[in-house]
MIFIMAR-302311 format. One line per field, with one value per residue (C-alpha): residue number from 1; residue in one letter; x negated, y negated, z. Coordinates in steps of 0.02 Angstrom, whole numbers. Layout:
# residues N
i: (NUM|...)
aa: (a|...)
u: (X|...)
v: (Y|...)
w: (Z|...)
END
This chain:
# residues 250
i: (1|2|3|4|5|6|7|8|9|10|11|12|13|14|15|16|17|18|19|20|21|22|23|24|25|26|27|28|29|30|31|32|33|34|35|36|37|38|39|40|41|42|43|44|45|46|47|48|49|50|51|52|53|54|55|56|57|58|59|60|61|62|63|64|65|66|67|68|69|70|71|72|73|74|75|76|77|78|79|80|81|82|83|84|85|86|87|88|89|90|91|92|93|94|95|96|97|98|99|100|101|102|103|104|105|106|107|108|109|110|111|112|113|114|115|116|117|118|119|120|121|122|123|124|125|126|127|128|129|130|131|132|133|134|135|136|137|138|139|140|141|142|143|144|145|146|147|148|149|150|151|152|153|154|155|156|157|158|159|160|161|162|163|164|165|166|167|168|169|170|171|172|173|174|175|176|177|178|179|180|181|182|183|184|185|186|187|188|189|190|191|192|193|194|195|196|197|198|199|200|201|202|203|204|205|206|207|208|209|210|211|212|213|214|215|216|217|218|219|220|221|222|223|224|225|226|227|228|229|230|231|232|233|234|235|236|237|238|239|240|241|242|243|244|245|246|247|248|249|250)
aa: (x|x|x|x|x|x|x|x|x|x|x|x|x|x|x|x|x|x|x|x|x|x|x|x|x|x|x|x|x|x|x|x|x|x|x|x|x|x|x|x|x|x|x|x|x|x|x|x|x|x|x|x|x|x|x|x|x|x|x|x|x|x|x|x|x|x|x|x|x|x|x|x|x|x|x|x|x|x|x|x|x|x|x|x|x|x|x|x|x|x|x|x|x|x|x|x|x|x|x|x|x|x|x|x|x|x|x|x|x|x|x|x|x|x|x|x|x|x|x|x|x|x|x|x|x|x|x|x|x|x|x|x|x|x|x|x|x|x|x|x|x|x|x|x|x|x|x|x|x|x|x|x|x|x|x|x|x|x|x|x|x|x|x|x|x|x|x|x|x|x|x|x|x|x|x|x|x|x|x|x|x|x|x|x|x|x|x|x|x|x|x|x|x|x|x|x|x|x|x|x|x|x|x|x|x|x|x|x|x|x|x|x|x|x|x|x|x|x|x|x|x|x|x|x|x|x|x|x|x|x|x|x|x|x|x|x|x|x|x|x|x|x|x|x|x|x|x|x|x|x)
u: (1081|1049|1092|959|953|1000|932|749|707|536|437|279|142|20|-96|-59|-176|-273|-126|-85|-271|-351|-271|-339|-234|-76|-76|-88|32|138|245|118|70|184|323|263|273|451|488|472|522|689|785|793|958|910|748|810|640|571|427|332|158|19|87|263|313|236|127|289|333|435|496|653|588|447|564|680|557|555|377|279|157|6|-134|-269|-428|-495|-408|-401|-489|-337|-210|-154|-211|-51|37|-72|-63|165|115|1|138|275|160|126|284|365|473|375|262|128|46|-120|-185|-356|-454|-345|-455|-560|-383|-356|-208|-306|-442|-337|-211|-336|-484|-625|-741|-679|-825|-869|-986|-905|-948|-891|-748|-742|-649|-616|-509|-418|-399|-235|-297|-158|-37|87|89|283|135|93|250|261|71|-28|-180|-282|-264|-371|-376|-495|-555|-671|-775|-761|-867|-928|-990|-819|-827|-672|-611|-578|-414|-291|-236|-350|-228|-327|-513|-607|-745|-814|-895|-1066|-1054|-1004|-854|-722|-603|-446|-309|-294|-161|-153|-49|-80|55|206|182|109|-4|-82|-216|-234|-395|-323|-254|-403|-310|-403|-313|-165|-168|17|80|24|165|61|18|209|259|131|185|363|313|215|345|456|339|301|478|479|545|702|632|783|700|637|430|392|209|135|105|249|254|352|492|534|502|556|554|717|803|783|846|673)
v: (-936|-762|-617|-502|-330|-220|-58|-66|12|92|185|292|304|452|477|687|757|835|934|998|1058|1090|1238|1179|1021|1099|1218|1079|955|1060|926|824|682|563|708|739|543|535|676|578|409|507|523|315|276|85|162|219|305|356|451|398|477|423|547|502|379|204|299|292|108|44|-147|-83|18|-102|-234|-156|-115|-182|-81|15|138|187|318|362|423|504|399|227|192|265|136|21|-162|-228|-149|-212|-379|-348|-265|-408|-541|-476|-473|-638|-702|-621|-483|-328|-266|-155|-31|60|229|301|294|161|48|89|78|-72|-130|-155|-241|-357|-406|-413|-489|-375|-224|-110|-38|75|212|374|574|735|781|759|700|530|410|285|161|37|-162|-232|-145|-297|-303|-223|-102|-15|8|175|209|249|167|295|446|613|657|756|642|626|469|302|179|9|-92|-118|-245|-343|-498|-535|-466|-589|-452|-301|-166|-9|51|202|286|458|593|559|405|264|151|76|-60|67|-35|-200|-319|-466|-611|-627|-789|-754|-569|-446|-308|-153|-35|106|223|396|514|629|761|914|838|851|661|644|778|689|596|458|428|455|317|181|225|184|30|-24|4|-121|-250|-283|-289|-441|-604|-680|-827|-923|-1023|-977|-930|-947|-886|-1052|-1229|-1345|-1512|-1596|-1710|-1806|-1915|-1859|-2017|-2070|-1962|-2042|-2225|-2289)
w: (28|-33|61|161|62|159|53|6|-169|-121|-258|-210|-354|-359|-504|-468|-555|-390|-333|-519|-575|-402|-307|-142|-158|-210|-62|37|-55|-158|-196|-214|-111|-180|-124|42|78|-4|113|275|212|143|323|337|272|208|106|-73|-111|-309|-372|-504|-578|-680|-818|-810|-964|-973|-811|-706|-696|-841|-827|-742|-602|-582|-580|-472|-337|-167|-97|-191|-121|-234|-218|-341|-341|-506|-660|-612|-744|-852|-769|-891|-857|-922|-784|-687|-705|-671|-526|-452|-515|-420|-259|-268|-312|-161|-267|-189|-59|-84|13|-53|29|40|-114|-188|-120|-284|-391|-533|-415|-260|-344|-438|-305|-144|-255|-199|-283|-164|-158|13|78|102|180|214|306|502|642|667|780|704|855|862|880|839|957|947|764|678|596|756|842|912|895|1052|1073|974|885|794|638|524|374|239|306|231|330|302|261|158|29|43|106|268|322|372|518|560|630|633|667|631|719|620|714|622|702|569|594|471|471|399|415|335|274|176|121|-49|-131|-58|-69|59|52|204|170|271|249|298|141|52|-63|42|208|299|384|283|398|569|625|690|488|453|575|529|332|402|484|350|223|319|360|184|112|11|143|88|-8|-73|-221|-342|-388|-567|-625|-663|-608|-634|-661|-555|-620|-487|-327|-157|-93|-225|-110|31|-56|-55)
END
C-alpha cells in the first residue's frame, strides 16, 4: 500500500493581469492575488505552495508542475478565453483520476476549468459592490471548521439563479444587501477527484485579507487533497480480462 503524502504540492493560478494594468488592484494585491493567497497558505509546514500566472511559460503549468500538483487553486476573470484548451483537458484528467484537487475562486466560475470539470455554463447574475453575509450550512463539514455561523464581508454581488449542477454538499450561502441570495460555496465529486467553489474574491476587494476567507481556503485546500487511491485510474474504459469468480475456484 502506498504511503499517505505527507507534504501537499499546492499551486495557486491567477490570470494577473488586474493587479499589473489596473492600479486599483495592485494597491490592493500588490503581490497579486495569487501572492496574497500563497502568503497565508505559506506558514503550514505540510503545504509546499507555487505561483503560477497566465503569462508565465506554457501559462504557468508545464507537464511537470501540472503533474506534480496535489491542489491547485485558480482565479480568472478577464482572459479565460486565452486559456489553452489543451491544458485544459490535463487539468480536468487529473481531477478525475484522483491526482489533484481543485479549488476555483470568484469569477472562475466563468473559467475553461470550471466549466469543463463541473459540466455547467457557469453562467450567473452579478452587481455592484456591497455587504453581504456568507452564512456557514455545513458547519460539520472539514470545510467549515473554525467558521462561526456567519460572517461580513463587502462583495461585488453574484446571485442566482446560478447555473450549475446540483452540488453534491452546499457549504456556504450568501445574502447581498440589495437583497439577492447565492449558493457561494459548493463542492463536487467529480471521478475520483474533488472540487469547492467559493464565491468571495473580486480584484477591487479585500475578502483575501479576512481571516474567515483565509481559514475556509485552508480547509478547503486539505479537504480536496487527492485520497490515497492505491490502484491505479487510467483515462479510458478497459476491457476486462478476466473472471472474478476463477478466483474464488468456481
Amino acid at each position: 500500500m502506498s504511503e499517505k503524502k505527507s507534504i501537499l504540492n499546492v499551486t495557486v493560478w491567477n490570470e494577473y493581469r488586474h493587479e499589473r494594468n489596473e492600479q486599483a488592484c495592485h494597491d490592493v494585491y500588490p503581490d497579486g492575488i495569487h501572492g496574497c493567497i500563497k502568503s497565508f497558505l505559506d506558514p503550514d509546514p505540510t503545504l509546499n505552495v507555487r505561483l503560477a500566472a497566465l503569462d508565465d511559460p506554457e501559462q504557468g503549468l508545464p507537464d511537470e508542475v501540472l503533474n506534480s500538483t496535489d491542489v491547485l487553486l485558480w482565479w480568472g476573470h478577464m482572459a479565460h478565453h486565452e486559456v489553452s484548451d489543451a491544458l485544459v483537458e490535463k487539468i480536468r484528467d487529473r481531477v478525475y483520476r484522483g491526482k489533484m484537487g481543485l479549488i476555483v475562486l470568484h469569477s472562475g466560475h466563468h473559467s475553461k476549468v470550471f466549466k469543463a470539470v463541473v459540466g455547467t455554463n457557469g453562467n450567473l447574475s452579478w452587481g455592484r459592490d456591497q455587504n453581504e453575509i456568507v452564512w456557514n450550512l455545513l458547519p460539520g463539514h472539514p470545510i467549515t471548521a473554525g467558521i462561526p455561523d456567519h460572517f461580513e464581508l463587502f462583495e461585488e454581488l453574484y446571485c442566482e439563479p446560478f447555473y450549475v449542477p446540483q452540488p453534491d454538499e452546499l457549504v456556504f450561502g450568501s445574502w447581498f444587501e440589495d437583497g439577492f441570495i447565492f449558493r457561494s460555496g459548493l463542492c463536487y465529486y467529480r471521478g475520483a477527484g474533488k472540487v469547492f467553489y467559493f464565491q468571495p474574491g473580486h480584484e477591487y476587494d479585500r475578502s483575501f485579507y479576512n481571516p474567515y476567507v483565509r481559514r475556509i481556503i485552508q480547509n478547503a485546500v486539505k479537504w480536496a487533497a487527492p485520497n490515497e487511491i492505491v490502484y491505479p485510474i487510467e483515462n479510458g474504459c478497459p476491457c476486462i480480462q478476466y473472471k472474478l469468480n476463477d478466483k474464488f475456484g468456481q
